[in-house]
Every structure is written in C-alpha cells, then in structure tokens.
N, C-alpha and C positions, 0 to 999 in steps of 0.2 A: 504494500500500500504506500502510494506518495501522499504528503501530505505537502500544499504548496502555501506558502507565506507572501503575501502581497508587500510590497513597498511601494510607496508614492513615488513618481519621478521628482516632485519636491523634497522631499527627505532624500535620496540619490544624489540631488543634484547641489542640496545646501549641503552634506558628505562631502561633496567633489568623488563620489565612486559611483562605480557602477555594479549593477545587481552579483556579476561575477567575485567580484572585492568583497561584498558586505558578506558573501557566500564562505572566501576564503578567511577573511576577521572572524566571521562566527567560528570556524574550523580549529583554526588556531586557539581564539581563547577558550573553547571547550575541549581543546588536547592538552594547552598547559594547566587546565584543573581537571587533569584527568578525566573527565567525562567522557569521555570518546576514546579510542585507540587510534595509533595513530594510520591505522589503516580505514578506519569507519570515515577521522579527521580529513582523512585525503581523496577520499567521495565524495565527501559533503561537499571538500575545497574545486570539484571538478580538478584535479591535477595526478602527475604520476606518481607513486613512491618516491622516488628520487625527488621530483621537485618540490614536493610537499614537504620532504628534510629540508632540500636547503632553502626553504623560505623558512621555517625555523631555524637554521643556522643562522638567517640573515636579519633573525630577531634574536638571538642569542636566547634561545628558548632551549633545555637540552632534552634530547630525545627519551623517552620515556621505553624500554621493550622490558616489555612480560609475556605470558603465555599468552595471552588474549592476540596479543603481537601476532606475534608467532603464526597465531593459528590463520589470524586474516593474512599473513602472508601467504602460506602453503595455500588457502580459496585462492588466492587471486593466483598465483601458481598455476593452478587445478584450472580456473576459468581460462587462461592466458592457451594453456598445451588444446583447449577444446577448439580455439577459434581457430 
C-alpha cells in the first residue's frame, strides 16, 4: 500500500526544494533517529545504496548497520539478480 502526502507548491517553493529534497530530508532525519534502516531511508530518499551513504557522509551523519541492515541489503540483492 502507498500512502501519498500532498505539499503545496507554496510550502516547496518558500523551502527553495522540491518534492524530490523534502523526500530525501525526511529520509535522512528518520535514519539519523533511527527510524528507518538505512535501506527503507534510501527508498523513501528515491536514490541508490551508494548515494544515499554518501549524502550522509556529506552530512556527516554516521552510518548506522544492524541486522535489519543487512537483511534489506540481501532483498535488494535478491530483487537486483531477478530483473
């Protein structure tokens, strides 16, 4: 199930972002309070593994792995060998 969140182009636009940004900010501050893993972080963020680290690197944010990690690594792995 999606579940889709509206924003005004007014709120967007007095941000200075757009719907993609306000996507990846929410991402980010729900991996640095743990809320998220940072494989769930990097769906929400539309971006890859790799990039989703290093926009955390380039917040000096440090990367968080656990088994949860882990585990959405090997799906996306598993998803990756199907396509």
């Amino acid at each position: 199930m999606n579940v889709s969140i509206q924003i005004s182009q007014d709120i967007l636009d007095s941000a200075r972002m757009s719907a993609s940004e306000i996507k990846q900010e929410l991402a980010i501050q729900l991996y640095a309070q743990s809320r998220l893993s940072i494989g769930k972080a990097r769906e929400l963020a539309d971006m890859s593994l790799w990039q989703f680290r290093h926009l955390l690197a380039s917040r000096q944010i440090p990367v968080h792995y656990d088994v949860a990690d882990l585990d959405d690594e090997v799906a996306t792995l598993q998803k990756l060998e199907r396509l």
